[in-house]
C-alpha positions as CSV (number, residue, x, y, z in Angstrom):
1,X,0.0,0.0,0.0
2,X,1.1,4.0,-1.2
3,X,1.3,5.7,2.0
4,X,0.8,9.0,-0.4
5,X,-2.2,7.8,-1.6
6,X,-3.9,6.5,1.6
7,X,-6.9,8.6,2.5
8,X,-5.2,8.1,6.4
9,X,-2.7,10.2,5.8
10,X,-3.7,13.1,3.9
11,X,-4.5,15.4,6.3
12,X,-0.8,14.5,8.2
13,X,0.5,15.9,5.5
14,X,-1.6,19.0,5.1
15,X,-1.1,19.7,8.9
16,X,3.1,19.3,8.3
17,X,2.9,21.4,5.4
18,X,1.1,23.7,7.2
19,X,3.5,23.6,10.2
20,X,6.3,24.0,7.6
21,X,4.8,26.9,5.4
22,X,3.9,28.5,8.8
23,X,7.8,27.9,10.4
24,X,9.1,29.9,7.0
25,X,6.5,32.9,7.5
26,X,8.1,32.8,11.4
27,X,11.8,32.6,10.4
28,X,11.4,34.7,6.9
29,X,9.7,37.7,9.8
30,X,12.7,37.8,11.8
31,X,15.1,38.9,9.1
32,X,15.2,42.5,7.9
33,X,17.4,44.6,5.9
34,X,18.6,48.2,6.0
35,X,20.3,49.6,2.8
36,X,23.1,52.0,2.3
37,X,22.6,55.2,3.4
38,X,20.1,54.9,5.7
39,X,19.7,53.7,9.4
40,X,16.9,51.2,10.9
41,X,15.4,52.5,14.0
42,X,14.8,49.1,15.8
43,X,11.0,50.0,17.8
44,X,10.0,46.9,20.5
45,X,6.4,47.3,21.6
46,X,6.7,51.0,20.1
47,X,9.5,52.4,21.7
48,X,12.9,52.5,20.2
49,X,15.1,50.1,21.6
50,X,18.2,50.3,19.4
51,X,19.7,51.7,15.7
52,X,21.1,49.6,13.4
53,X,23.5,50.4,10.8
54,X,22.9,49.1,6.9
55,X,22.8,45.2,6.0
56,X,21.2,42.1,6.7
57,X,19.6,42.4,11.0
58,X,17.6,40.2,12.8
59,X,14.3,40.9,15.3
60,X,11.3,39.6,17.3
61,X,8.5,38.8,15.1
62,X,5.5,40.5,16.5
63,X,7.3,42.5,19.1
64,X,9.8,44.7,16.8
65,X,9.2,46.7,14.1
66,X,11.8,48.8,11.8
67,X,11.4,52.6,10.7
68,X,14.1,53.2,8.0
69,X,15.2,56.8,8.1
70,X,18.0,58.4,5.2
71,X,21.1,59.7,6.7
72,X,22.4,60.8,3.1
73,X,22.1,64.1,2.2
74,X,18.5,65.8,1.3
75,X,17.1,69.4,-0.2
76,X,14.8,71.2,1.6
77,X,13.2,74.1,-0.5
78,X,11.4,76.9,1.2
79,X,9.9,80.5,-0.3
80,X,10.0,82.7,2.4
81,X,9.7,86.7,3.3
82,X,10.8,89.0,5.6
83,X,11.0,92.4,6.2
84,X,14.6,94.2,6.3
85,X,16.0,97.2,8.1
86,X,14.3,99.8,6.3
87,X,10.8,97.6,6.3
88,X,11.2,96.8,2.3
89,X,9.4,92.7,2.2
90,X,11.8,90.9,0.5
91,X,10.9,87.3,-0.8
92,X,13.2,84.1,-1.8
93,X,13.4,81.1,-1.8
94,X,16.3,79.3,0.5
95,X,17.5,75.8,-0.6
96,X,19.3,73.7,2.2
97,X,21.1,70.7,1.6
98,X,21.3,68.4,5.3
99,X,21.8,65.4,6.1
100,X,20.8,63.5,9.8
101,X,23.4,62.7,12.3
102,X,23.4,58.5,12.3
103,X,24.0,58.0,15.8
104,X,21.1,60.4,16.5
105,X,18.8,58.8,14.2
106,X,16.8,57.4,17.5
107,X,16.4,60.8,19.1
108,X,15.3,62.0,16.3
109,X,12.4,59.8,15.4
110,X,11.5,60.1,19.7
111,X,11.2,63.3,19.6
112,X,10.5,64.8,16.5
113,X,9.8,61.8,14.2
114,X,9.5,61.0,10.3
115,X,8.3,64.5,9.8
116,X,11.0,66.4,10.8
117,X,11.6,68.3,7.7
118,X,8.5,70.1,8.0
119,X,8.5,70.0,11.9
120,X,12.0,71.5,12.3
121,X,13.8,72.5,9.3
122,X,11.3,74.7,7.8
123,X,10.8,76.7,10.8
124,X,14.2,77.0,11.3
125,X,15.1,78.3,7.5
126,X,12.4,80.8,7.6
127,X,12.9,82.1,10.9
128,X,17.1,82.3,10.3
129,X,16.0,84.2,7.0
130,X,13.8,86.9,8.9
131,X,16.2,86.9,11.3
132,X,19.2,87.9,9.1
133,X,17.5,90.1,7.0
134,X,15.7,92.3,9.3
135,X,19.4,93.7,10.0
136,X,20.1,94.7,6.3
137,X,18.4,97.2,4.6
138,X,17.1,96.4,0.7
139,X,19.9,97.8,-0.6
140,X,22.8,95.8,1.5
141,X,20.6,92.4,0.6
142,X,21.6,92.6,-2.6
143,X,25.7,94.5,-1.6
144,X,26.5,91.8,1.3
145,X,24.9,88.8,0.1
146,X,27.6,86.9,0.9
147,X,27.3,88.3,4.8
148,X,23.6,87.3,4.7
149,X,23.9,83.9,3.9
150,X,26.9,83.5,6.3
151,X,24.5,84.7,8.7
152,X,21.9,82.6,7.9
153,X,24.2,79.6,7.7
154,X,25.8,80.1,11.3
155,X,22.3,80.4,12.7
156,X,21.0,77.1,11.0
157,X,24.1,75.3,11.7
158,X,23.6,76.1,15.3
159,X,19.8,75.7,15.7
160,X,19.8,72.3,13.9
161,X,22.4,71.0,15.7
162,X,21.1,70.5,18.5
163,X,18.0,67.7,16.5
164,X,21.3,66.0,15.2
165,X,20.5,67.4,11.8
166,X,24.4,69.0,9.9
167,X,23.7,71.8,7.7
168,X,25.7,70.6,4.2
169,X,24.9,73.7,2.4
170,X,22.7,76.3,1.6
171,X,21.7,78.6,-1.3
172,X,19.2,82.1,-1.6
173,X,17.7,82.5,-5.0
174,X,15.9,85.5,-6.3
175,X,15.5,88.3,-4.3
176,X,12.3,89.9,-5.3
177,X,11.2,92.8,-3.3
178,X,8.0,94.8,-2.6
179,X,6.6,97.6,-5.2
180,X,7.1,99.9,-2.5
């Protein structure tokens, strides 16, 4: 007699193949990878337990999850205004090249989370261009450019900082100003 074909055995074998596909499923869930240029933020039960750095990583099925975040460089473009010394509004539109600190990749999905472009860098490039303009007046925009955007790149530098986020580089484009 088969043992294949016996009628006995058929739902042995669909319980072990079940018990096989459903090992797979467990051990395929516990692998994980995180590519170059970016860091895995290892969350157990929701909180971040530890960061990984790029290739193949292990976890807990059901108990860990992974939230890749980029730690290569990224553009941030914001149109802003302000008003200068002698109360002229000036508009442009900033560009800002950053990049995450990867040892504070953790912190910064804690605290601030996958949003932090909007939530941090935006605020921070419009406030360090009113900032920096308000002490030119239209005229010296345009004559000390070059001291404006070193003043907006020391205050960026030093506001971002402190979210782990490193200022690469940063660029003003077109000046327009009011009719006034």
């Amino acid at each position: 007699m088969d043992i294949q074909n016996d009628p006995k055995n058929v739902p042995k074998m669909a319980a072990a193949a079940l018990a096989v596909f459903i090992g797979l499923l467990l051990v395929m869930s516990t692998y994980f990878g995180v590519a170059a240029g970016d860091r895995g933020v290892v969350l157990r039960f929701g909180e971040v337990n530890r960061i990984v750095d790029p290739g193949p990583h292990f976890k807990i099925p059901g108990a860990e999850d992974v939230v890749h975040m980029s730690v290569q460089v990224q553009k941030s473009t914001t149109k802003t205004e302000a008003a200068s010394k002698d109360l002229q509004v000036v508009q442009t539109t900033m560009v800002l090249n950053y990049n995450m600190d990867p040892f504070k990749a953790g912190e910064i999905y804690s605290n601030i989370g996958l949003n932090y472009s909007e939530r941090v860098i935006e605020p921070a490039v419009k406030e360090s261009f009113k900032a920096a303009a308000a002490r030119y007046t239209a005229e010296e925009l345009i004559s000390k450019r070059d001291a404006l955007k070193t003043e907006v790149r020391d205050y960026l530098r030093d506001r971002l900082v402190v979210y782990g986020i490193t200022v690469v580089a940063r660029s003003l484009t077109g000046f327009e100003f009011s009719a006034e």
